[in-house]
KEKEMAR-903535 format. One record per residue: residue in three letters; x, y, z of N, C-alpha, C in turn. Coordinates in pm, whole numbers, padded with zeros to 5 digits, always signed. Example, Ala and Ser with C-alpha at 12.3 -4.5 7.8 and 13.67 -1.06 7.14 Angstrom:
<atoms>
ala+01319-00569+00780+01230-00450+00780+01320-00330+00780/ser+01285-00225+00708+01367-00106+00714+01290+00003+00787/
</atoms>
This chain:
<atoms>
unk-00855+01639-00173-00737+01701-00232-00612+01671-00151/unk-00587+01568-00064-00508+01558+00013-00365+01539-00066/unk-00380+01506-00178-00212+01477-00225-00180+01587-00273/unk-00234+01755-00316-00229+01831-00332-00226+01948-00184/unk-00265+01886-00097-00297+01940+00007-00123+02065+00053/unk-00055+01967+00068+00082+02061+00094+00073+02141-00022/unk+00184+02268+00026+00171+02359-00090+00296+02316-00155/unk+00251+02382-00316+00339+02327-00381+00316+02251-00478/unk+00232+02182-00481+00213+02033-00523+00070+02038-00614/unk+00067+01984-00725-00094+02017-00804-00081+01831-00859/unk-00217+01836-00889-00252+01709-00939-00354+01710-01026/unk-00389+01586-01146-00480+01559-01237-00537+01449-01252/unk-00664+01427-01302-00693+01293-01338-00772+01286-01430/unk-00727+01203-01515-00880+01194-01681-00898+01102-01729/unk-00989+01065-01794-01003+00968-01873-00906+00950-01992/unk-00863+00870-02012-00772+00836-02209-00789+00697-02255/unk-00847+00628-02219-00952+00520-02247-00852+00406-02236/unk-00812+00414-02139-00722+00280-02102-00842+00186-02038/unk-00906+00229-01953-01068+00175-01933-01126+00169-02027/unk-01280+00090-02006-01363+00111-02005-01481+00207-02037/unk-01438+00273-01897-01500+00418-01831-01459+00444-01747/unk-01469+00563-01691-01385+00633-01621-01277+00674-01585/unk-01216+00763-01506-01094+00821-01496-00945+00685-01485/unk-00889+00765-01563-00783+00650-01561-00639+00662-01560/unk-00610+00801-01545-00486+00830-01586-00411+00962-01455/unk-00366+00984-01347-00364+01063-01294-00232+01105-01320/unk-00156+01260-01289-00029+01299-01261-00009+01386-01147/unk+00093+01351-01053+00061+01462-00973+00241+01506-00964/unk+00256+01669-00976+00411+01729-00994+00426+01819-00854/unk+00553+01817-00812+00580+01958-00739+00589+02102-00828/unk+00551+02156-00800+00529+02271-00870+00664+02368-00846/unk+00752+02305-00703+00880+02402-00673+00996+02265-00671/unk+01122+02272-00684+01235+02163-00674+01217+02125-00575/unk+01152+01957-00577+01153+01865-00489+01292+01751-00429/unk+01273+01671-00371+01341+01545-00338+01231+01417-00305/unk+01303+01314-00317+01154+01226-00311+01245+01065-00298/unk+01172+00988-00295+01233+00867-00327+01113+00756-00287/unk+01109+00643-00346+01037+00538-00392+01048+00423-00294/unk+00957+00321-00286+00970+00150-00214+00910+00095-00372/unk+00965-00020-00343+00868-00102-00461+00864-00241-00406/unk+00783-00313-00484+00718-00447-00449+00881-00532-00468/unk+00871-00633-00359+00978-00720-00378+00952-00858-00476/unk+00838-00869-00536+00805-00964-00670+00953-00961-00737/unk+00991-01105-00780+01106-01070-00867+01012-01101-01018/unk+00882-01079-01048+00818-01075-01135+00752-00898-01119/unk+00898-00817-01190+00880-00662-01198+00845-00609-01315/unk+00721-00569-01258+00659-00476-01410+00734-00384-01481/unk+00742-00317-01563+00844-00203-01659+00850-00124-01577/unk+00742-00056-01541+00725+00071-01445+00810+00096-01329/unk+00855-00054-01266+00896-00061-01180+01046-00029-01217/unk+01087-00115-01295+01213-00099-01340+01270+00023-01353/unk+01197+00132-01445+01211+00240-01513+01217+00318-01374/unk+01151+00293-01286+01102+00413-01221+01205+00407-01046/unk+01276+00312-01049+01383+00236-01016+01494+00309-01056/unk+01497+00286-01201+01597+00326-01268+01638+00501-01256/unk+01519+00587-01281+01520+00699-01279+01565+00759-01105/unk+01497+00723-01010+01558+00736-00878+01694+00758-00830/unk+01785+00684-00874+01890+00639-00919+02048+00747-01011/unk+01920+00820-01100+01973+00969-01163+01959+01075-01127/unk+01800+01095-01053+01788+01249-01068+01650+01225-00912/unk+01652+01360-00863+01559+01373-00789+01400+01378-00823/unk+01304+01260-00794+01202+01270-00892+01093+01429-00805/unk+01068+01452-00946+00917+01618-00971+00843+01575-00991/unk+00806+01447-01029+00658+01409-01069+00628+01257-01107/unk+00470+01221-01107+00464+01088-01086+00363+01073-01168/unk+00338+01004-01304+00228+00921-01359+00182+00824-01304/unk+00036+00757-01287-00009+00643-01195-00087+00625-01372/unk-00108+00516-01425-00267+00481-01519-00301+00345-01461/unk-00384+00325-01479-00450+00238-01435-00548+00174-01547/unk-00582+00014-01524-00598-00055-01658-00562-00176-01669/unk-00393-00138-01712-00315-00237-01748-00193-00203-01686/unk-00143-00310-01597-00037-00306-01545+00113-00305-01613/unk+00123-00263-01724+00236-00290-01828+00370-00392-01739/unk+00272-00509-01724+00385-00636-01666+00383-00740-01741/unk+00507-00771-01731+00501-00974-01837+00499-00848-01944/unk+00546-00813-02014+00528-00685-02133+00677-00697-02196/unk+00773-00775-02172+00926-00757-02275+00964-00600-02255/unk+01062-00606-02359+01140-00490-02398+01013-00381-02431/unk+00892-00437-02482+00823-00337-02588+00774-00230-02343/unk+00750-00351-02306+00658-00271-02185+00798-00134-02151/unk+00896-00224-02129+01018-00090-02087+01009+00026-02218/unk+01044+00034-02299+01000+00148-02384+00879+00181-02366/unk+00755+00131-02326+00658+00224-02351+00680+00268-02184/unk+00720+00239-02100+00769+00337-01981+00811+00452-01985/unk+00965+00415-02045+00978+00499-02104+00950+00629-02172/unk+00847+00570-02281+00827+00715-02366+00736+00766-02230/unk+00639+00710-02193+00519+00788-02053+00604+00913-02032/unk+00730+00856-01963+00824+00920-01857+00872+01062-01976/unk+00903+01038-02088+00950+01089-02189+00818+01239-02214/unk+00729+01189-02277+00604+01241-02290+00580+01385-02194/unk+00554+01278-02070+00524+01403-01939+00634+01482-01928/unk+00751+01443-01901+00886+01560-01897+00841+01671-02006/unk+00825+01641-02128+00819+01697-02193+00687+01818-02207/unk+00565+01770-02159+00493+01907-02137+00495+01942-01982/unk+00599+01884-01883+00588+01935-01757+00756+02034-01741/unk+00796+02046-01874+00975+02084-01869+01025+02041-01764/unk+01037+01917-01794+01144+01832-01703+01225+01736-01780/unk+01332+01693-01670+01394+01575-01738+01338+01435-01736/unk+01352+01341-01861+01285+01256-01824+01270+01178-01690/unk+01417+01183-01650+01480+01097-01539+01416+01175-01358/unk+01350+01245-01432+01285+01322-01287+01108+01293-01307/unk+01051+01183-01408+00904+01158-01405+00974+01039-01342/unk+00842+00958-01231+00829+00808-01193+00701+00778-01258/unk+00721+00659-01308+00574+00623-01391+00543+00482-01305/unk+00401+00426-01255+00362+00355-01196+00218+00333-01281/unk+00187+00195-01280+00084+00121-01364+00009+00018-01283/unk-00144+00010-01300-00188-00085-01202-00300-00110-01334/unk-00321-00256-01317-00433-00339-01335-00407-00442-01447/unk-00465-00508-01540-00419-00633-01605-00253-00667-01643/unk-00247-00782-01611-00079-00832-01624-00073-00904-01760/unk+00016-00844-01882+00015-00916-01949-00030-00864-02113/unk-00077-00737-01995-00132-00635-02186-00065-00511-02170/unk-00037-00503-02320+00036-00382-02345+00007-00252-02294/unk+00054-00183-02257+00028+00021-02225-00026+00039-02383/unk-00123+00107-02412-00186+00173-02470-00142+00319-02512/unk-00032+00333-02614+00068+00416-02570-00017+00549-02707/unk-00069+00474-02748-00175+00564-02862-00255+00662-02787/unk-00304+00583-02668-00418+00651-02574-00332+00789-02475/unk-00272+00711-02422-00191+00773-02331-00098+00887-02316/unk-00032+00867-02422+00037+01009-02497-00003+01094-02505/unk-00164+01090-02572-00176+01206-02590-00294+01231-02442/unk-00332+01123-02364-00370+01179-02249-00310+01270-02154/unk-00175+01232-02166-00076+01301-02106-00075+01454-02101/unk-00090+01507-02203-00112+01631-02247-00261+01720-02184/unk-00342+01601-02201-00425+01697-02147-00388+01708-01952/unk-00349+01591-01924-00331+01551-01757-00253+01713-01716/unk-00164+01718-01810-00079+01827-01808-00138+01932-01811/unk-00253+01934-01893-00313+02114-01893-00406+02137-01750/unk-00441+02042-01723-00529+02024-01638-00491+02006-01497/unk-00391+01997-01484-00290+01994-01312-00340+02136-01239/unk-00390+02098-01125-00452+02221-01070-00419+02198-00895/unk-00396+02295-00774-00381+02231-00638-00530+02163-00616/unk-00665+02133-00722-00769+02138-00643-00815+01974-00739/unk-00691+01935-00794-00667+01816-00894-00673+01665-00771/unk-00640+01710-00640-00566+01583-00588-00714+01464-00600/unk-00869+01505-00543-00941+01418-00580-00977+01340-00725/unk-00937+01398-00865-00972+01364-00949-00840+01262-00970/unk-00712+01277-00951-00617+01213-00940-00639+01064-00820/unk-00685+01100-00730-00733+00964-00633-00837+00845-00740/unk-00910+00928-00767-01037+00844-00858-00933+00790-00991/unk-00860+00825-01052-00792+00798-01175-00689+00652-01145/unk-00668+00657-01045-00604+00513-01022-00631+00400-00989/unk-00760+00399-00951-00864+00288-00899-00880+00191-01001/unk-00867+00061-00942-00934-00019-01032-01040-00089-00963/unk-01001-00218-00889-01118-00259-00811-01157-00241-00683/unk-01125-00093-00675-01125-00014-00546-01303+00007-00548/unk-01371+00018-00429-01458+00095-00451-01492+00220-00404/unk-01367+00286-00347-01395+00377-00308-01260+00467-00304/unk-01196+00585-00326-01114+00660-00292-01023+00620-00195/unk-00879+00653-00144-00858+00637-00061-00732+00728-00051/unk-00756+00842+00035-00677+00972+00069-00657+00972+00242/unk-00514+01046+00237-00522+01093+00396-00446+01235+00403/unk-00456+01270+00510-00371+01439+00526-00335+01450+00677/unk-00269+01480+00710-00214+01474+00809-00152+01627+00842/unk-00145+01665+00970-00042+01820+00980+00056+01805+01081/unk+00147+01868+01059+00268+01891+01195+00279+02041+01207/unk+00402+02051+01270+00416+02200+01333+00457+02249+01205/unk+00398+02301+01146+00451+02412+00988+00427+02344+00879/unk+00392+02251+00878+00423+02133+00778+00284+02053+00740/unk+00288+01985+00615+00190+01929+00603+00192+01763+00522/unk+00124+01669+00556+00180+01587+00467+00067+01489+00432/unk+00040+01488+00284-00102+01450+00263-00078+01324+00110/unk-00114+01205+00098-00136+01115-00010-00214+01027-00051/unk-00228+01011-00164-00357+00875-00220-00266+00736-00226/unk-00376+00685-00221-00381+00505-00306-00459+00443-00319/unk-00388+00328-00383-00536+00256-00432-00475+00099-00377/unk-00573+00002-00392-00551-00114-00400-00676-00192-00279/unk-00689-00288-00353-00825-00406-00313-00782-00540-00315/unk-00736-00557-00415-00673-00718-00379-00557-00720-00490/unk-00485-00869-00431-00380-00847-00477-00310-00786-00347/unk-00256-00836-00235-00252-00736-00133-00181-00805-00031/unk-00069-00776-00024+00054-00863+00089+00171-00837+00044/unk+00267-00834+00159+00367-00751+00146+00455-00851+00081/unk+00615-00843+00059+00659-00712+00039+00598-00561-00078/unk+00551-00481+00004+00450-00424-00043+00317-00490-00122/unk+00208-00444-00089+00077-00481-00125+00004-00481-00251/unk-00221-00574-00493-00170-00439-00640-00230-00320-00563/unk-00057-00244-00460-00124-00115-00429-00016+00018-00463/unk-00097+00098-00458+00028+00188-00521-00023+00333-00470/unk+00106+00416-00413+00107+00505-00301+00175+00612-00304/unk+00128+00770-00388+00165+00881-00342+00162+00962-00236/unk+00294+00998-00197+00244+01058-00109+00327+01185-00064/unk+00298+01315-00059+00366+01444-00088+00356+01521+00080/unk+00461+01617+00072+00500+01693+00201+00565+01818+00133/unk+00537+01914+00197+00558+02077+00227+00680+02081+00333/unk+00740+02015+00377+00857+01968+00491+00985+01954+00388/unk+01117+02004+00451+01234+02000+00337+01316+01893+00408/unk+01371+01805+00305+01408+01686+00319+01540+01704+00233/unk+01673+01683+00290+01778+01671+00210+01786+01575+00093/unk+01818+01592-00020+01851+01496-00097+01920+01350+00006/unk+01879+01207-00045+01880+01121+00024+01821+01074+00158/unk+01739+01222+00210+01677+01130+00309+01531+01122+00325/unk+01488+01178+00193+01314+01100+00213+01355+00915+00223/unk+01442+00875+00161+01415+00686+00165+01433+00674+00326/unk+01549+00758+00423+01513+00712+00567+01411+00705+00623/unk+01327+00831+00575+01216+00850+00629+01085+00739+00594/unk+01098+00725+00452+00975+00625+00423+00998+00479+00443/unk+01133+00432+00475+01111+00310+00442+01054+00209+00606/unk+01087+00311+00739+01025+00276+00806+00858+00276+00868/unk+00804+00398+00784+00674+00441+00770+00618+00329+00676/unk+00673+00302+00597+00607+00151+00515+00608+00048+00598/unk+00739+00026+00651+00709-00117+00689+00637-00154+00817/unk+00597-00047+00863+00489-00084+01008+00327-00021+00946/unk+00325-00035+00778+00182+00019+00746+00122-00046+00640/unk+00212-00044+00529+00156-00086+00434+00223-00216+00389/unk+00362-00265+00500+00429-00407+00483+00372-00465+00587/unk+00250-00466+00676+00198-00492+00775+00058-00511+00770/unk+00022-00548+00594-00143-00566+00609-00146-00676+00484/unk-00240-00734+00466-00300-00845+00402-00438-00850+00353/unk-00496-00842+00253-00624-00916+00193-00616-01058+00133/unk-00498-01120+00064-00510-01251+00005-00398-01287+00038/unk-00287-01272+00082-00152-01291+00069-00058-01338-00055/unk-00160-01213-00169-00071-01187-00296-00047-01092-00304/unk+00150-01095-00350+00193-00957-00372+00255-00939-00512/unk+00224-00874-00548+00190-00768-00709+00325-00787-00764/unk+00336-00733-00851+00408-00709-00981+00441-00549-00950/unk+00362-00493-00913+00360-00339-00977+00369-00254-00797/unk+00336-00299-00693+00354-00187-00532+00450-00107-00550/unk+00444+00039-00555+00511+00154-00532+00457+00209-00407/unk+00550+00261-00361+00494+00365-00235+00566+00515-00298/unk+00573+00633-00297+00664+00742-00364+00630+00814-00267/unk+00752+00893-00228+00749+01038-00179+00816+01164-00172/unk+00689+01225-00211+00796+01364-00272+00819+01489-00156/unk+00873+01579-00147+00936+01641-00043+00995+01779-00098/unk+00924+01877-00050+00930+02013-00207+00972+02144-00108/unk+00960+02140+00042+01013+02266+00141+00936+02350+00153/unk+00817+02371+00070+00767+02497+00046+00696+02526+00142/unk+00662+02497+00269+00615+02555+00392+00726+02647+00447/unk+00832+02592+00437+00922+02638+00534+00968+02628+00694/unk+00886+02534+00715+00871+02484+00867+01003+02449+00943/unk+01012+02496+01033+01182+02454+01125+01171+02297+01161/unk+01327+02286+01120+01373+02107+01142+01274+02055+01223/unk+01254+01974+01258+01198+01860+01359+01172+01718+01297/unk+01222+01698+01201+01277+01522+01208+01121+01393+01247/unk+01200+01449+01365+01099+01345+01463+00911+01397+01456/unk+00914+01528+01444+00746+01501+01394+00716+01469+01267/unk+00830+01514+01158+00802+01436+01035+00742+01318+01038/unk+00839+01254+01096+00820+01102+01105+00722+00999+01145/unk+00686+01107+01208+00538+01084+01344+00398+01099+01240/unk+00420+01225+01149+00302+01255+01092+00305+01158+00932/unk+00412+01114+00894+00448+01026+00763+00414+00912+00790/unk+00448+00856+00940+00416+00739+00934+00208+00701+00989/unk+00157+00828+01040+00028+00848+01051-00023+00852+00939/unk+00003+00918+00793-00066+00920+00646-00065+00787+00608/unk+00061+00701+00652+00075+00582+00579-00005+00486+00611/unk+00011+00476+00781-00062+00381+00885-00257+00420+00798/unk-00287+00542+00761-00443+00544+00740-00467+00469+00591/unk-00341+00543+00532-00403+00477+00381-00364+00337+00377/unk-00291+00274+00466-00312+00156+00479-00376+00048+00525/unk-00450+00142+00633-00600+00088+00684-00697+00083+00589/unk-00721+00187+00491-00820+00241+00400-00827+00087+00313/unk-00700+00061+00266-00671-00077+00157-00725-00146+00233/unk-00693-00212+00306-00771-00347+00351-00935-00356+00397/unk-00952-00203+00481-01153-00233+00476-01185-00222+00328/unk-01118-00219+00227-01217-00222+00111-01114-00312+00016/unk-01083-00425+00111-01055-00538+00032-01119-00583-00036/unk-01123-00623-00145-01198-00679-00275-01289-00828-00172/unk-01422-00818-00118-01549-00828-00102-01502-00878+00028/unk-01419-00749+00130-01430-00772+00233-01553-00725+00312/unk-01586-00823+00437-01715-00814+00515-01656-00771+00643/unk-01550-00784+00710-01466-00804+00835-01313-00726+00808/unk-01326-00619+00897-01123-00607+00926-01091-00704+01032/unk-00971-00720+01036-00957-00799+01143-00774-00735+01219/unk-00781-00730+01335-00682-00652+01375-00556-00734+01455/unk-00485-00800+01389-00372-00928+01461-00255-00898+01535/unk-00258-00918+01648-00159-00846+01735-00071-00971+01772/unk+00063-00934+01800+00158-01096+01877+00236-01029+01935/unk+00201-01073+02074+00365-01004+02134+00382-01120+02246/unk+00548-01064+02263+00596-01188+02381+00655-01290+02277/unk+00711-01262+02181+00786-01337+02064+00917-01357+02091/unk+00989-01458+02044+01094-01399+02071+01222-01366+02017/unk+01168-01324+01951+01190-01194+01831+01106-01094+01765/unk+01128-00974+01748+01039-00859+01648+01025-00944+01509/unk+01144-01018+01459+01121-01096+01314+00990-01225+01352/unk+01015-01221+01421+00964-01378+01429+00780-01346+01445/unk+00753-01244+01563+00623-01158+01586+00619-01175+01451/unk+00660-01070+01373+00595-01026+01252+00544-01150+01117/unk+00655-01219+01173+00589-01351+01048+00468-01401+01135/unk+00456-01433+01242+00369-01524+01295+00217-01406+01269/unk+00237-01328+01323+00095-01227+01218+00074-01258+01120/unk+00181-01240+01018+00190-01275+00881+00070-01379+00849/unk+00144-01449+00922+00084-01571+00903-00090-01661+00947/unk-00092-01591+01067-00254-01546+01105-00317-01493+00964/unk-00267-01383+00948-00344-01306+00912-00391-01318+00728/unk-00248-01393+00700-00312-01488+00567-00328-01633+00545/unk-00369-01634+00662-00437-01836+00665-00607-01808+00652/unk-00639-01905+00476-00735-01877+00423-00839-01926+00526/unk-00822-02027+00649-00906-02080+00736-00956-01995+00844/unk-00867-01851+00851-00871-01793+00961-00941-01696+00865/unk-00918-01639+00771-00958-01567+00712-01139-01600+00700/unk-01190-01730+00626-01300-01789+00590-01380-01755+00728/unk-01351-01800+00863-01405-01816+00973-01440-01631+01031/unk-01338-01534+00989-01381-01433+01022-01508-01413+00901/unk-01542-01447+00788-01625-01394+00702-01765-01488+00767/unk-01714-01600+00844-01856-01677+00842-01917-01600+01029/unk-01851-01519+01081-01851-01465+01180-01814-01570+01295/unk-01734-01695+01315-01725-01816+01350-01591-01792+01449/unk-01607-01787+01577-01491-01757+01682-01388-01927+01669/unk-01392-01971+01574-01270-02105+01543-01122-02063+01593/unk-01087-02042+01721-00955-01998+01740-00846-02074+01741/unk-00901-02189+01680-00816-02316+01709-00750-02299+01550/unk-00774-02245+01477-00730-02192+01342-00659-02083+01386/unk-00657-02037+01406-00501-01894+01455-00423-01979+01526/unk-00429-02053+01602-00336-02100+01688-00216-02207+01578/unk-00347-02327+01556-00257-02392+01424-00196-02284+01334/unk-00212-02195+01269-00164-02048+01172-00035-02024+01260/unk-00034-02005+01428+00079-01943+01479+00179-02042+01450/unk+00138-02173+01473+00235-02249+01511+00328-02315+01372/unk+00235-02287+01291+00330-02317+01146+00370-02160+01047/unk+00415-02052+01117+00472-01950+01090+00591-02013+00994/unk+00645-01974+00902+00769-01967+00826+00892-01892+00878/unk+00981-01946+00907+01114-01849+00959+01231-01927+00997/unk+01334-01849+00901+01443-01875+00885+01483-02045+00869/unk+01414-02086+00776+01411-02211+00689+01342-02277+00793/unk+01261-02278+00935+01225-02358+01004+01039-02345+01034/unk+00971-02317+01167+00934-02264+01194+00945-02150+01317/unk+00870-02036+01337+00909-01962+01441+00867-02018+01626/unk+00942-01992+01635+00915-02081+01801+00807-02000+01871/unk+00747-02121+01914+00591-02136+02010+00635-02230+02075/unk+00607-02228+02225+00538-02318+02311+00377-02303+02339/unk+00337-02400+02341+00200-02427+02325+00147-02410+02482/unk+00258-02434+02626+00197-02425+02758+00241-02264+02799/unk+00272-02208+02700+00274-02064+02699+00214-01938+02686/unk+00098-01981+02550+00007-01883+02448-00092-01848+02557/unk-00063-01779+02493-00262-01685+02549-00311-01636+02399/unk-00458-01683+02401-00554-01641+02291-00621-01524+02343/unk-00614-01407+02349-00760-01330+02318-00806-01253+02196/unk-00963-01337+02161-01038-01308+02051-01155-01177+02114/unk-01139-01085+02028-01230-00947+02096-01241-00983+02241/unk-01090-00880+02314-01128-00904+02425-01139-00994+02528/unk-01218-01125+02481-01175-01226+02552-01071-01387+02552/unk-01037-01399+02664-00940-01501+02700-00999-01604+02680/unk-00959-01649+02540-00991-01813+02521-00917-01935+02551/unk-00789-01874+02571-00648-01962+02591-00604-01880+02692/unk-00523-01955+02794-00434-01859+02885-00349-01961+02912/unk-00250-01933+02894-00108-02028+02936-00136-02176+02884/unk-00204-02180+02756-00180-02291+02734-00333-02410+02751/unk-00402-02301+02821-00547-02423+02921-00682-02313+02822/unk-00747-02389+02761-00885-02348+02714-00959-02308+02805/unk-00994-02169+02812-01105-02095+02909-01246-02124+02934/unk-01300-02133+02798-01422-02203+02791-01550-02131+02709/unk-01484-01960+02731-01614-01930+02695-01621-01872+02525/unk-01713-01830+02510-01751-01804+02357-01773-01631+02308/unk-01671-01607+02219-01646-01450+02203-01721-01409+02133/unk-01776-01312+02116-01898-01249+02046-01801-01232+01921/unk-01845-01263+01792-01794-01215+01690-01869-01143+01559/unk-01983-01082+01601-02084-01052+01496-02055-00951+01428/unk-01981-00862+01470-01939-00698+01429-01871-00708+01265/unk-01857-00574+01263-01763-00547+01099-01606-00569+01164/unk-01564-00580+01282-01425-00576+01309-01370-00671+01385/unk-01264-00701+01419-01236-00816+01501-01113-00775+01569/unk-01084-00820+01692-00933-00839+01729-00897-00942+01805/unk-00750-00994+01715-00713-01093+01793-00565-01080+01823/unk-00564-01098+01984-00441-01050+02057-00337-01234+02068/unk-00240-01253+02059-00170-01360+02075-00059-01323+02178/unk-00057-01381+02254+00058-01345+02325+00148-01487+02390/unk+00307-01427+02321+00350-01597+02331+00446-01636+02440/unk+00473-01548+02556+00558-01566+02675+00659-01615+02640/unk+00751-01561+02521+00876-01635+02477+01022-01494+02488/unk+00993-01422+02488+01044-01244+02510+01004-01128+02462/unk+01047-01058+02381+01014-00911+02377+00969-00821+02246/unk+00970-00966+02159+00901-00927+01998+00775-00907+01996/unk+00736-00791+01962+00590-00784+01890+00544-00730+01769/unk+00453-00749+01702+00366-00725+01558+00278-00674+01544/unk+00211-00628+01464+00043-00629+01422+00079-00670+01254/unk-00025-00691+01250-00115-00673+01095-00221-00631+01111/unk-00272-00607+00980-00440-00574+00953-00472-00685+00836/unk-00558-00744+00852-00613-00842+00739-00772-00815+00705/unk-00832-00909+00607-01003-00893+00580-01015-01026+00589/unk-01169-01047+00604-01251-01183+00550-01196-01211+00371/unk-01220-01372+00393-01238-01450+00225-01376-01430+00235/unk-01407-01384+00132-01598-01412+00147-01618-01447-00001/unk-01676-01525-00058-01783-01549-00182-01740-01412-00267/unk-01748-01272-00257-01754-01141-00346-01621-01196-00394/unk-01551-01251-00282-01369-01185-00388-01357-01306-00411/unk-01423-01452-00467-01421-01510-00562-01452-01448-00691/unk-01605-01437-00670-01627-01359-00784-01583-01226-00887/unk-01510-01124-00756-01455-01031-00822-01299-01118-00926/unk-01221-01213-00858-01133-01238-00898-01152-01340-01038/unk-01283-01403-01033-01316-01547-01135-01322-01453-01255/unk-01387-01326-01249-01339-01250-01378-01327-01148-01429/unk-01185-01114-01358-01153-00968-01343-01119-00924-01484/unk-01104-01033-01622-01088-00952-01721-01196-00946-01835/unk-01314-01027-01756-01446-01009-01815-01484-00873-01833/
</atoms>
């Protein structure tokens, strides 16, 4: 129940046969006058949802958030923005709100219509059915090729701050197909939940990788309703927002679509924080480095080539090569440049690899997974 967890806040999830089977449709509202504000995927291939929900930010302080899951109402024309629309329309309407205060967010096939027959009137029931004890059935309702839930909760001094998401592949920033509520009992002035989230994203969920594809549809949302009442403190907000984010963004990548391996990419001694962060980047979605963690294969000579052809600022990011230090779990395979010799155990579910580039004072992480054989297959036919 963690996205329900603060008070205040109720959530739903049901079936309306946008699937298959199973739950597919979640809503989760503040129950008292919130503040909130949104990230979205930097794709300039933007789903309706995005637009709309963009758009609404923009007017009014958002109360509430539709997620369905299915069909990503993207590549969808004018018809996908109206059926946003009405969603947004719909729920206001049995949650007495304005439209411009629902955010509507959509995950799964690109290219097919919202199901607006189904949905409408799912809506209604999502609505009768909003309960504080809703937040798990709402986690399960957004999943697509998730296999598992993925919630966190977190506490501060008075305060509480608890959210879901989903996403398996499809997964690299700017934002990750992942999509991210996430609610607080902490009072936040109009305009400054976006201070607060946009740095909690980008050291969590703009800082991880399964394929190095990024979506159509990544929302992150957060809503912000007071109803604890807890005295100012800013700074533990921040501490505990960016802890919910940092987990559910761990959560996405161990259950990367047929990941076998996390893998944990560290760079420091960059010289730059920009430059660190691409050169992770870039580790951490090189399909060779990726393949070699799934075959359990200590190939470090593949991260190194990965560091050294980083992307940045139309060039590449600067390496000296009589500089690097490699350590793969722990051990020193490279040090200044001279091969150590020995051979790193790599058998485990996890990995870490530390880079360090003696150039100044930038550093990174990411989190990435193995390529393995499953997420061919999951991907060869995801609309089978």
């Amino acid at each position: 129940m963690s996205v329900t967890a603060a008070q205040g806040f109720a959530a739903s999830g049901i079936a309306c046969g946008i699937r298959r089977q199973g739950l597919d449709l979640a809503l989760v509202r503040s129950r008292v006058p919130a503040t909130g504000s949104g990230l979205f995927t930097a794709n300039r291939m933007q789903a309706a949802p995005v637009t709309i929900s963009r758009e609404h930010l923009g007017l009014a302080e958002p109360q509430a958030v539709v997620v369905n899951a299915g069909v990503a109402n993207a590549a969808t024309g004018q018809r996908g923005e109206l059926d946003a629309r009405a969603t947004a329309a719909e729920a206001a309407r049995h949650l007495d709100l304005a439209t411009e205060e629902v955010l509507v967010l959509s995950t799964g096939v690109i290219g097919a219509p919202l199901p607006l027959a189904r949905v409408l009137p799912g809506l209604a029931r999502a609505a009768a059915e909003l309960g504080e004890d809703g937040g798990d059935a709402a986690a399960r309702a957004i999943l697509t090729t998730d296999t598992r839930t993925k919630t966190a909760l977190a506490r501060g001094p008075g305060f509480t701050v608890g959210g879901m998401a989903k996403g398996s592949g499809m997964i690299h920033p700017n934002l990750a197909t992942m999509l991210a509520v996430v609610t607080t009992d902490y009072a936040l002035a109009p305009g400054a939940a976006l201070e607060h989230l946009r740095p909690a994203v980008e050291e969590s969920f703009n800082s991880i990788s399964v394929d190095g594809e990024c979506s159509t549809n990544d929302a992150v949302v957060l809503l912000a309703n007071g109803a604890a009442g807890a005295p100012r403190d800013d700074d533990a907000f921040a501490r505990v927002l960016r802890e919910v984010c940092a987990n559910l963004a761990g959560q996405i990548v161990a259950d990367g679509e047929g990941a076998t391996v996390l893998a944990e990419i560290s760079v420091t001694g960059a010289a730059s924080a920009g430059e660190a962060k691409a050169i992770a980047r870039r580790i951490a979605t090189s399909p060779l480095v990726k393949t070699a963690l799934f075959g359990h294969d200590a190939n470090w000579g593949r991260v190194l080539a990965a560091a050294g052809s980083a992307p940045w600022n139309g060039g590449y990011a600067h390496l000296d090569p009589a500089r690097v230090t490699l350590r793969y779990n722990g051990l020193t395979v490279l040090a200044a440049g001279r091969p150590q010799g020995g051979e790193p155990e790599v058998s485990g579910a996890s990995c870490a690899i530390e880079l360090e580039l003696g150039l100044g004072e930038g550093s990174a992480s990411y989190l990435t997974s193995d390529l393995s054989y499953e997420y061919v297959r999951i991907n060869a036919d995801y609309r089978s």
